[in-house]
N, C-alpha and C positions, 0 to 999 in steps of 0.2 A: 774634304781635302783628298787630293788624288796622289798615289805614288805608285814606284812598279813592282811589278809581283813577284820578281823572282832574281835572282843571283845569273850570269850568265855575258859572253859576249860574241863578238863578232867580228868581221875582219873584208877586207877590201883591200884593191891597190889602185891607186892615183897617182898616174905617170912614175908607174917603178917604184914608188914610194910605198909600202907595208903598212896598214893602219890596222890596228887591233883594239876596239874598244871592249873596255870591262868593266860593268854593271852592278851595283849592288841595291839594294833597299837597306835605308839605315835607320836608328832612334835616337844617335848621338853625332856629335862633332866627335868625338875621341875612337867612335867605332869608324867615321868617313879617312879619320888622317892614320888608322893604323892599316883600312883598305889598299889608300893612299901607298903606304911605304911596303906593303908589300907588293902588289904591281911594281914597283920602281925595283924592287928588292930581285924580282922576279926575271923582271927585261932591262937588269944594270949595264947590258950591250945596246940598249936601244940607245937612239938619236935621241930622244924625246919621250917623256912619257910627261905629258900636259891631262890636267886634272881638273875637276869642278864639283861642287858636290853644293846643296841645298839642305837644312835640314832645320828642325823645329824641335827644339827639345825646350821643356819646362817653361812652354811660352817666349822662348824667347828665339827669333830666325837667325841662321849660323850659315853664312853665303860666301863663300870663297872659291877662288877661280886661280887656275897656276898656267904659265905658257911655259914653263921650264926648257926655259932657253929661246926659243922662238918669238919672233917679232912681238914685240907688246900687244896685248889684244887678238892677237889673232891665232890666239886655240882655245885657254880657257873661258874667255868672255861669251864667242861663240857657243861653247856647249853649254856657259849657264844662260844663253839667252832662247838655246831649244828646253829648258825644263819653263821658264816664265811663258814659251808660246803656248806648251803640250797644257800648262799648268800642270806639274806634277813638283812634290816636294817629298825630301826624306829619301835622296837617291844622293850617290858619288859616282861620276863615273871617270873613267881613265882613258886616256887615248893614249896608246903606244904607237911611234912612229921608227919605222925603220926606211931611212932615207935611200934610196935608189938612183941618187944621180944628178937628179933634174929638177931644178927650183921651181917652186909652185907659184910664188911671189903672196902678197899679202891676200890680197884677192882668193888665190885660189887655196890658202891654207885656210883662213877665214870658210870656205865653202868645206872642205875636208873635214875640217872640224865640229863644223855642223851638223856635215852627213855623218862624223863617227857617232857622235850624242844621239842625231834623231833613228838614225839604224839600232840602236842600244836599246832604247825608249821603246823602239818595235817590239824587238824582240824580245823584252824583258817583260813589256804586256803592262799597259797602264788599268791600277783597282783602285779602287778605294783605302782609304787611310785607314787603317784598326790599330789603336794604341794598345802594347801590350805592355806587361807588366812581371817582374823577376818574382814568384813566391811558393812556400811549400805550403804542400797539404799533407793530413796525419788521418787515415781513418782506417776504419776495421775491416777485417775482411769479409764483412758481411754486405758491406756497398761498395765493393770495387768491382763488380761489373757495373752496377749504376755509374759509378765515377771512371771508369775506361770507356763507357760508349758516351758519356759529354765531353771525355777528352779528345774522340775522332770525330766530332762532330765542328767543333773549333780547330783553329790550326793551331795546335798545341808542339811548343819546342819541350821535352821532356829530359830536363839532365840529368837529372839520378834517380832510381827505385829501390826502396830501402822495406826488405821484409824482414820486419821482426815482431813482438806481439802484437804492432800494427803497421800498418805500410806507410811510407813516407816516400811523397813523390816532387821531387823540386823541379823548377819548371816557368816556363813564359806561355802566357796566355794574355787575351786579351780581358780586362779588367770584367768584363759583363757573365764571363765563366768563374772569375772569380766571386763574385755576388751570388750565381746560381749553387755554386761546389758550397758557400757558407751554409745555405737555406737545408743542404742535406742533413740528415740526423748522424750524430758523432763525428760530422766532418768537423775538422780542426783547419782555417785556412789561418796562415801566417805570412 
């Protein structure tokens, strides 16, 4: 499974018209629609802020698509039909529009909206899929350099470091560094 690498967006104008799309990689439906509301929350003066987002949690596919406000079909359907081209899954992305004047008609919003998703997808850099996973570890300070150099070796999100007569570090990894951090002596994973 493919998704994109990185948080980020990008921007263009079409006949006067402002588009700014923004990009995330995601592992929930709950983390796509809070993406979602903050964009909107963000550009509450825009024209438009049309949305689509793909994502695969617990087995099961979570696909919704928003024109907010804009001709039926022609914003968010377009951008989730550039993730089924790219095949990439486990992305939301947002299109902000800031209108400039000059009606694009279905045709050419249909095209803008495509170009905002597939310029997003560029730049946000299509990888491979690694499931990660929310969990702490507990161990002594006799293997926390062993356990800090297998945590920059994976892309470890690191949210708290707790030293006291042993260290305790909470954290997102993907599952396969969890299996390794067990196999160490006195590591504690939970």
């Amino acid at each position: 499974m493919k998704t994109v690498d990185k948080e980020c967006s990008i921007e263009f104008e079409e006949k006067k018209s402002r588009f700014i799309g923004y990009i995330k990689p995601i592992q929930s439906k709950n983390e796509a629609e809070k993406f979602i509301s903050y964009i909107k929350e963000k550009h509450a003066d825009a024209v438009h802020n049309c949305s689509a987002y793909k994502v695969i949690e617990d087995g099961q596919e979570y696909y919704k698509v928003d024109d907010d406000g804009e001709p039926s079909g022609t914003a968010g359907k377009p951008m989730g039909e550039i993730f089924n081209l790219l095949g990439v899954d486990n992305l939301v992305v947002v299109a902000t529009r800031y209108f400039g004047g000059i009606k694009l008609g279905a045709g050419g919003l249909i095209r803008a909206y495509a170009k905002t998703a597939k310029l997003a997808v560029g730049e946000a850099g299509i990888v491979d899929y690694i499931e990660k996973k929310n969990f702490v570890i507990d161990f002594p300070y006799v293997v926390a350099s062993e356990v800090d150099r297998m945590l920059t070796i994976y892309e470890v999100k690191v949210f708290s470091r707790e030293y006291g007569e042993r260290v305790t570090y909470r954290l997102e990894a993907p599952e396969q560094l969890k299996n390794e951090l067990s196999e160490l002596k006195d590591v504690i994973v939970i």
